[in-house]
Structures are given as C-alpha cells and as structure tokens.
C-alpha positions as a Markdown table, in Angstrom:
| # | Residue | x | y | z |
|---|---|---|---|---|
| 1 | Unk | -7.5 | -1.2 | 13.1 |
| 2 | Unk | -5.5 | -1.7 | 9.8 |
| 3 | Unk | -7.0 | 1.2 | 8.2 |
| 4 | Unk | -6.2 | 3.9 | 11.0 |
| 5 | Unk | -2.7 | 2.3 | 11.1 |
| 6 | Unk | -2.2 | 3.0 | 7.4 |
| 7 | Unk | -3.4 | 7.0 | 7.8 |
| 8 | Unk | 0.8 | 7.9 | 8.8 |
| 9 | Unk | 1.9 | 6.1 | 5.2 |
| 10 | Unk | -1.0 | 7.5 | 3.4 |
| 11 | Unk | 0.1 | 11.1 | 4.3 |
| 12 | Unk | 3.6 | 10.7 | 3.4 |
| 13 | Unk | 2.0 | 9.8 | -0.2 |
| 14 | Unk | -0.5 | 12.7 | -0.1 |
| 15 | Unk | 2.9 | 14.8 | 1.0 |
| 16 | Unk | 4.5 | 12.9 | -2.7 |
| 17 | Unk | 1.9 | 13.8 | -4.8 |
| 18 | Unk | 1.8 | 17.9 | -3.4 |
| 19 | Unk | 5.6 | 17.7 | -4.4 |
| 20 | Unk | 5.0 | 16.4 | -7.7 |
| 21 | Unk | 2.5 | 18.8 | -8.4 |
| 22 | Unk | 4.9 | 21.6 | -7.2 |
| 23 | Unk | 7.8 | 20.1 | -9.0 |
| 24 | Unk | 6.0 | 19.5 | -12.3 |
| 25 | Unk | 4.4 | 23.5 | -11.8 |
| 26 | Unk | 8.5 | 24.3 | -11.4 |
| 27 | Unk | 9.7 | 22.5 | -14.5 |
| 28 | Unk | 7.1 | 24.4 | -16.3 |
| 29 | Unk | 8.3 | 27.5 | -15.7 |
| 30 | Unk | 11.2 | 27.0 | -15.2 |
| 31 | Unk | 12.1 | 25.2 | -18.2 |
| 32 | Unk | 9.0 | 26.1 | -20.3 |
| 33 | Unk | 8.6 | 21.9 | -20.7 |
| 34 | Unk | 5.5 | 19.5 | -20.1 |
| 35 | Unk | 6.0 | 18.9 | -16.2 |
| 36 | Unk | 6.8 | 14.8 | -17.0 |
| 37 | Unk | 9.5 | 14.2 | -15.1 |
| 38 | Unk | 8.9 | 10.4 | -15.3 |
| 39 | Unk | 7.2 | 9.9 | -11.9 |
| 40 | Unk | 5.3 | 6.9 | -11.5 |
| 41 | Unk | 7.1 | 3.5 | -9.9 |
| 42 | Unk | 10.4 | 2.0 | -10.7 |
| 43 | Unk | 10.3 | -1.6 | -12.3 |
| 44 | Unk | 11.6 | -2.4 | -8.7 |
| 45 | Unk | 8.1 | -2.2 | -6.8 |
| 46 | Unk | 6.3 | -5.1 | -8.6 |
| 47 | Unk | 4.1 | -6.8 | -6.4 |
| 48 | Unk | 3.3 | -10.8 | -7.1 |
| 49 | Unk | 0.6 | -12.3 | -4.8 |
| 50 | Unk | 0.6 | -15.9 | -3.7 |
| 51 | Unk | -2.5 | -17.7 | -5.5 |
| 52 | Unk | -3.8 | -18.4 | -1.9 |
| 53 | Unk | -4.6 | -14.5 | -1.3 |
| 54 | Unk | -5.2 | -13.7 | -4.7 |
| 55 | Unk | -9.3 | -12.4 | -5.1 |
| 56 | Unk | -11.7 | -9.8 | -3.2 |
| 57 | Unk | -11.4 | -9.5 | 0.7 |
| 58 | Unk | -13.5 | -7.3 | 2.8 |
| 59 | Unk | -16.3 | -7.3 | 5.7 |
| 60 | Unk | -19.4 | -8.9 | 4.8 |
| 61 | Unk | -22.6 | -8.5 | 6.4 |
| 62 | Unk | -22.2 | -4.9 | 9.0 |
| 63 | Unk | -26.2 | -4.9 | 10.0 |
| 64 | Unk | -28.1 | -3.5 | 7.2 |
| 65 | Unk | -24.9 | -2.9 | 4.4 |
| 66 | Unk | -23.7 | -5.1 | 1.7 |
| 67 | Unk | -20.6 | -6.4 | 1.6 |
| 68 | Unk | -17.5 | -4.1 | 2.0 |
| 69 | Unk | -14.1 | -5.0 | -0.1 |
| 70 | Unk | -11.2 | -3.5 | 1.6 |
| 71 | Unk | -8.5 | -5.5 | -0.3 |
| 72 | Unk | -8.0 | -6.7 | -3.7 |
| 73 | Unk | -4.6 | -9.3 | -5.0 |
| 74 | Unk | -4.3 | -9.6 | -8.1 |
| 75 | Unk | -1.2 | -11.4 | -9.7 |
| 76 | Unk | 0.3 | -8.5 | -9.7 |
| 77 | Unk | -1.2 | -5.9 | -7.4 |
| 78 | Unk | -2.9 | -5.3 | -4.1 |
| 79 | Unk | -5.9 | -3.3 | -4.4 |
| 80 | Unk | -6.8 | -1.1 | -1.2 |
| 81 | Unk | -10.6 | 0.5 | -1.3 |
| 82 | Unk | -10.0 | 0.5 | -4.7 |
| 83 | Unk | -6.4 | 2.0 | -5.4 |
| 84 | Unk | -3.3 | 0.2 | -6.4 |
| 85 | Unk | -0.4 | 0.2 | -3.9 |
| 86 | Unk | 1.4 | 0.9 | -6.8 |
| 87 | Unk | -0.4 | 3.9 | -7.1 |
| 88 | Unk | -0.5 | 4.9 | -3.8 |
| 89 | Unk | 2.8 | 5.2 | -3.4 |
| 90 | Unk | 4.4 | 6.5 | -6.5 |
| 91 | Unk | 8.6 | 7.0 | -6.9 |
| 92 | Unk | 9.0 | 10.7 | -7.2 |
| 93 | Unk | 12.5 | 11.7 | -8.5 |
| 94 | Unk | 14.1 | 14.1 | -6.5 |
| 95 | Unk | 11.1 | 14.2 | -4.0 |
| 96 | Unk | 10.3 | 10.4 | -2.8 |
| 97 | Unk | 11.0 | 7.1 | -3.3 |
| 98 | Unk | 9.2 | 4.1 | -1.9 |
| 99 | Unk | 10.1 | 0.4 | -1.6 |
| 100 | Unk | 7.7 | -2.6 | -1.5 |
| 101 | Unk | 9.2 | -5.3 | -0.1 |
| 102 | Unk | 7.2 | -9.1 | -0.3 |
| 103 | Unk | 7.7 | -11.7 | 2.3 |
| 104 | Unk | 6.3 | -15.0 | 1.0 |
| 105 | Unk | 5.5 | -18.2 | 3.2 |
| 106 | Unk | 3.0 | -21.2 | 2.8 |
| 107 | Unk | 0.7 | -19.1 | 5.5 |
| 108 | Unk | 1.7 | -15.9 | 5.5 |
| 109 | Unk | 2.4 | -12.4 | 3.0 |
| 110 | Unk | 3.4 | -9.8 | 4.2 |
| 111 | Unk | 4.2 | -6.1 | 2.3 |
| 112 | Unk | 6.7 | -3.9 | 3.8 |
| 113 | Unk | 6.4 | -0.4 | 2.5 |
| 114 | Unk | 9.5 | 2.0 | 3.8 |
| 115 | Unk | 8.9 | 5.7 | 2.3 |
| 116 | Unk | 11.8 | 7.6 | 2.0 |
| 117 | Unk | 11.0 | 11.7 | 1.3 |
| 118 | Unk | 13.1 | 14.8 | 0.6 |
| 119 | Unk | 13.8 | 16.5 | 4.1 |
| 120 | Unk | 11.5 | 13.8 | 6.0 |
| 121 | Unk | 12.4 | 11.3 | 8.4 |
| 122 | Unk | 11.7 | 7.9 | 6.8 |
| 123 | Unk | 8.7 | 5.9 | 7.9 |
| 124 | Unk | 8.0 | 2.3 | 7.1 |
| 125 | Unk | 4.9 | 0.0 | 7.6 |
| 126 | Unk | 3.8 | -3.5 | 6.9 |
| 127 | Unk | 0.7 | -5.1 | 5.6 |
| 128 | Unk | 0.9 | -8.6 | 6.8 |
| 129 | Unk | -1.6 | -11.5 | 6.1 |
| 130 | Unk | -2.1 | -15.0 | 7.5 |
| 131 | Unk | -3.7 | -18.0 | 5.1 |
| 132 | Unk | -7.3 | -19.1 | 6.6 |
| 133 | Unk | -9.1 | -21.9 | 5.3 |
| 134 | Unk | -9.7 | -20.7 | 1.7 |
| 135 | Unk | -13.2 | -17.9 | 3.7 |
| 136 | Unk | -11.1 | -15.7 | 5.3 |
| 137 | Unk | -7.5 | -14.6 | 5.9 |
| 138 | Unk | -6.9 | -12.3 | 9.2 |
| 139 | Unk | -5.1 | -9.1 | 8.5 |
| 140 | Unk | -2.4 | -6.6 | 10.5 |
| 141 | Unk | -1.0 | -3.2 | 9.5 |
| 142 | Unk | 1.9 | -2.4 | 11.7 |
| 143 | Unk | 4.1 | 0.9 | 11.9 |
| 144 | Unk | 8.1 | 0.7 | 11.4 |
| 145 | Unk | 10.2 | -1.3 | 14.1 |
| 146 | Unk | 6.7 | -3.1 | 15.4 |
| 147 | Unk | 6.3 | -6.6 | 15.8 |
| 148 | Unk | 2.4 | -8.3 | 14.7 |
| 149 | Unk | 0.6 | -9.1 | 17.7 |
| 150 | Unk | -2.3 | -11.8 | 17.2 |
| 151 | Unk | -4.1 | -9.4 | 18.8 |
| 152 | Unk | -3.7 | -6.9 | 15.8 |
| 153 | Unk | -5.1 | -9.0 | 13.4 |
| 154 | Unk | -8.7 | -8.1 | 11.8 |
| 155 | Unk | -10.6 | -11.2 | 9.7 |
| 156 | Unk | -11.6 | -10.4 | 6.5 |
| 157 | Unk | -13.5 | -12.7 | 4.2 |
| 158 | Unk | -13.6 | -14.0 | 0.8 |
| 159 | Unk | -16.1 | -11.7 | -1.6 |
C-alpha cells in the first residue's frame, strides 16, 4: 500500500525537521541570531504536473465514509493528505537535502524523491502514476532500486 511504503521517506523528513529545530536552537546561542538559516527548498525542487493528473484523487465510497482525498496536483505541487511534497521534504543546509525528480510521459508521472542526510545512508523512493480514462489513475509508491510491479498499483479516483 502506497502510504505504508512512504512511512521510510517520511521519517527521514521527520529526522530533517528535528535537525533544523536543533540547528536553529544552536545558532541561537551560539551566535545570539534568529535561528533562519534559510531552510525551506531550493528553486531546484519545482514540481510541474501534467494537466492529465492535475485535481483531487482519493478513495471514494469506503462503507459508511465520505470520500477520502489522498493526492492533490496542482500546476505546481503534489498535495499528500493535505501537505505539499515541497513541504514535506524541506532542503536543510548542513543537515539534508532532497531532490524531486519528474518523469513525464503521455500515460505515466512519476516523482522520484532521493533524501540525502548528514551521517545517514541515502534513501530514495518514487511516487509513480499511470493516466486512466479521465475517473481514475492507478497509483505505486516504490522504495530505492525497486522496479513498479502492476501488482503494486492502488486505483484512486477523480474527487
């Protein structure tokens, strides 16, 4: 399942953010400054969608619950339960640096995220996403050095 696939990248950003907090509670006494050390991504991790993907995604109708939105494109974004990629993993100087990497065909986008951190081995993952008929699009998150499988794709559908 994409989102249990995901948990190994979203700890390495959990891990960032702990060493921005510390490094921003160092600069502050060490230095007696604000703690900005300019965090946030690099103009290098811009994100552009196809149109094809580009809206709400999620699970709709689970028995008795409304529809769920997992995933989010925008023309410049991907939205996942509601946080920014962008945001999720943030370039860290000194600490961690992430890359997002686009792959762009007629049926298929796919987002390769490699995190590189301070003292860690490097992990990588990728979100990839196949074009359905306009309703849905099927879904795979994969850990570094993995190939997709059909069998890892998930169908979401249009919101």
């Amino acid at each position: 399942m994409i989102m249990k696939k995901l948990f190994s990248l979203l700890m390495m950003a959990m891990l960032a953010m702990t060493m921005v907090f510390i490094g921003c509670k160092k600069d502050d006494d060490d230095n007696g400054g604000n703690g900005n050390n300019g965090g946030g991504n690099s103009g290098g991790n811009k994100l552009s969608p196809p149109a094809w993907i580009q809206g709400s995604w999620g699970i709709v109708e689970i028995e008795e619950l409304e529809d769920i939105e997992l995933i989010k494109f925008t023309s410049n974004d991907m939205i996942y339960y509601g946080y920014s990629i962008q945001q999720l993993f943030p370039n860290v100087p000194g600490y961690a640096t992430y890359t997002l990497k686009e792959t762009k065909k007629n049926d298929l986008y796919e987002i390769t995220i490699t995190a590189k951190i301070t003292g860690v081995e490097s992990v990588s993952g990728t979100f990839s996403f196949k074009k359905g008929d306009g309703t849905y699009i099927d879904a795979a998150f994969v850990e570094e050095k993995t190939t997709v499988n059909p069998d890892d794709y998930e169908r979401l559908y249009k919101l």
